[in-house]
Structures are given as C-alpha cells and as structure tokens.
N, C-alpha and C positions, 0 to 999 in steps of 0.2 A: 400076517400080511400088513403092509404100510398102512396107516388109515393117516389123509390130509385135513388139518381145520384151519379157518379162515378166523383169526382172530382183532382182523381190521387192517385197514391199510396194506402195508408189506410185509406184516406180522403173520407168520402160520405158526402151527405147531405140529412137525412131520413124528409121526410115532411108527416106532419099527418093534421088532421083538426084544431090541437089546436097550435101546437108548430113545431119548426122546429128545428133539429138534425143536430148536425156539430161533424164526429168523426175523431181524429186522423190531426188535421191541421200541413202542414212540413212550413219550410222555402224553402228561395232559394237557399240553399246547395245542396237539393236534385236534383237541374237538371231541373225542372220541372216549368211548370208558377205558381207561387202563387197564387190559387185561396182565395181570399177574401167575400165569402158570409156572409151573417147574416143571424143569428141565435138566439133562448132562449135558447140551451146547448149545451154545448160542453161537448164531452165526449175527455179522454187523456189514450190510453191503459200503454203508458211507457213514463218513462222521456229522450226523445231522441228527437232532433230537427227534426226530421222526424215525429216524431209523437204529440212533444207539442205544437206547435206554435199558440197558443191562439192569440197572439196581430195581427195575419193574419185577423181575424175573427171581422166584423160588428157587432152594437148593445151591448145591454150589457148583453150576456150570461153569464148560471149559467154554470160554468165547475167543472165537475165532473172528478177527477183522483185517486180514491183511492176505493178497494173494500166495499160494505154497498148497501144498500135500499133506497132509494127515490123516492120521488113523485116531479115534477118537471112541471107546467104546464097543470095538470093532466095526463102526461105520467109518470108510473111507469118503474122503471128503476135500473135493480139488476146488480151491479160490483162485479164478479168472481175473486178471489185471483188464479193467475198462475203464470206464469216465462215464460221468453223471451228467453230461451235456455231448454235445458235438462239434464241441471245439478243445478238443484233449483236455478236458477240466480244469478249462481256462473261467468259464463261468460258475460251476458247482465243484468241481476237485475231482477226488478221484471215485472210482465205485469197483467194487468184488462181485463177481459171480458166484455163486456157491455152488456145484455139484457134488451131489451126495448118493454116495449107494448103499443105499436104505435100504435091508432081507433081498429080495429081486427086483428092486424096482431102481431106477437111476433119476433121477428129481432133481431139476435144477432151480434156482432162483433166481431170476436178473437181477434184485435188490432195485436202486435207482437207476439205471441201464438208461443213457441218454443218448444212443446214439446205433446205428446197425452196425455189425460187428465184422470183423479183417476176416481175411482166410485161418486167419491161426485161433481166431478166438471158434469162427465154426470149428476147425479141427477137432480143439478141445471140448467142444461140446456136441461132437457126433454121435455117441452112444444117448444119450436124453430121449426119456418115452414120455417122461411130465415136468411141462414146461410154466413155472412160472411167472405170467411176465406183466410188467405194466402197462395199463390202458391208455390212462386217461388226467396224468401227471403235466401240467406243464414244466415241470422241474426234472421229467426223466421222458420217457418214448407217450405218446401221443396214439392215438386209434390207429393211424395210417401207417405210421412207424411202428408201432407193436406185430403190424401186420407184416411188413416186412421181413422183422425178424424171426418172426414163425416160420415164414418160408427158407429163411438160411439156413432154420435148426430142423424144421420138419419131426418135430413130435408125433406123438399117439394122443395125449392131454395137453390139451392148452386149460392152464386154471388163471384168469384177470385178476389183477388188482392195479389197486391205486388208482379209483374210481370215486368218485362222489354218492356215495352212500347216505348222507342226510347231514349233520352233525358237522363234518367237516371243516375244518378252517381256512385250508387251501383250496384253491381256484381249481377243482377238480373237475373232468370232464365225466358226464353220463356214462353207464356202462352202454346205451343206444346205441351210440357213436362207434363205438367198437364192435358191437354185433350186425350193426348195417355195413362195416368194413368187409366182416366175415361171412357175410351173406347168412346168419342167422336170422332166422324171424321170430323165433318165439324159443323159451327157454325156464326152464322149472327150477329154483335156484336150491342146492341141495346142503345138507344138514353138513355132513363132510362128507368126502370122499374117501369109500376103502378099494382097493384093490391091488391085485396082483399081475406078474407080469403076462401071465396067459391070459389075463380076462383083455388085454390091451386092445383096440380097435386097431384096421386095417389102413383106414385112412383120420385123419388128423382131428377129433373131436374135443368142442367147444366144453365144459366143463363150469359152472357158476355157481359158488358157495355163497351161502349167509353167511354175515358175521357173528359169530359166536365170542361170548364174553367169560 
C-alpha cells in the first residue's frame, strides 16, 4: 500500500510497490533543510527554485515537468495544464498538476495551483481520493481558496502544504487559517500517511503531516 511523506513545503515523497515519487524538490533559498531522497520520478509543478530542484534528488529519476500522460515505472501519471496565479500566469507562469496512480490509490498534487479550476480541469481530476493542495502560499491558493477547491475535487484526503512551518523564507500563512476554513478544531499532525483504497473515509478528511527530513 502507498505510504505519503511530507518532506517540506511542496515536496512529498509518494512510495508505492513499484516506484517511488519525488514532487516539487526546493533549494536552500527556501529556508528549509534540503531534503535529498531518491527516487524513479520526479514530478516539477512550476519552474521556480522552490519547486525545481531536481539535482537535490538521488538516483537517476525520470522528471516530469510539462502537462501529458505517461506511464513511468508502471505508475500512470496525468500532468494538468493550470497557472500559478489567477490571471492565466500573467504574474507567476504557468503550473502542472500531477495525478498519479500509485498500487490503488489515485494522489493528486496541485504543485503551485493559483487559482480554482474550469469544468475540464475538475473533469480531469474526478477520480482523486488524496488530494494534495496548497494552504497557505501567497504565491499559489490561499485558506479560502484551497477551500474551494476541495470542494470542486471533493476527495476522501485532503493532505496541506505550503504552510509556514517555522524556518521559512516566504511570507507563508499558518496552517490555523486553514483549519478554521475547514471547520477543524484540533488535529494530531502524523509521521506519514500509509493507506489503502478501502481504508478511504466516507466523507472528506483533513490529514496533517510533519515534516520529515
């Protein structure tokens, strides 16, 4: 079964039975310790040192930065054409979605997602049970907007990032701000996440990882 880890900022590391998933690798601009795992793919939502930093990354990964379809390892894996703002990447450019189906589980990643998404981008992301998405980014979706899109995708896991975690160099917002959105009150932030598609909840739960280095 998938297990998820939260390796900072936009950065996970999705592990499946066949292959192991590296999205969003920053530098050490961002504030943050460099984490360095290896990996077969790297996914890159936007071209910004925050989110490219491939040469962080062990082994010799296939990195994927551009929207299209691939098979990678035997995990298939659909890149969504969006924008990193809300004015068609007139301010930040452009951004990839990532959907990945990882053993049984379908995992998406917003990457820098700055904006709620058309009917065709839900379309394409109607199968998604865990939903990666941005909190708390002035540079990508915001608490209020993060909350919106959850409801266009309506997941089973919402996992946040892009959150002010301590260290940070950008003007990041609390993960607070984002749990008083979601009507959470209290929340036990967890090591990573493993699970499968049966253990998946009914209605739409909140999910908060540490970051692991």
């Amino acid at each position: 079964m998938p297990d998820i880890t939260w390796l900072g900022h936009a950065c996970f590391r999705l592990r499946g039975k066949d292959a192991t998933i590296v999205t969003d690798p920053f530098d050490r601009g961002l504030g943050l310790e460099v984490p360095r795992p290896r990996a077969d793919i790297v996914t890159i939502s936007r071209d910004d040192p925050n989110h490219n930093a491939e040469a962080t990354i062990k082994g010799e990964p296939r990195v994927l930065r551009a929207p299209g379809e691939y098979e990678v390892k035997g995990v298939f894996i659909n890149g969504v054409a969006t924008y990193a703002d809300a004015k068609k990447g007139a301010l930040h450019g452009k951004n990839t979605v990532f959907v990945y189906e990882l053993d049984d589980l379908v995992i998406c990643h917003l990457g820098g997602l700055g904006h709620t998404l058309s009917a065709a981008q839900v379309e394409a992301l109607s199968d998604v049970s865990v939903l990666i998405v941005p909190v708390g980014s002035p540079d990508a979706l915001d608490a209020a907007k993060a909350v919106e899109v959850i409801g266009q995708i309506e997941p089973a896991i919402v996992i946040p990032m892009m959150y002010k975690t301590g260290p940070e160099t950008l003007n990041l917002e609390p993960l607070d701000r984002f749990a008083k959105e979601m009507g959470l009150k209290e929340w036990v932030a967890q090591d990573k996440l493993v699970l499968k598609s049966n253990d998946l909840p009914d209605t739409t739960q909140v999910v908060v990882l540490e970051v692991k280095s």
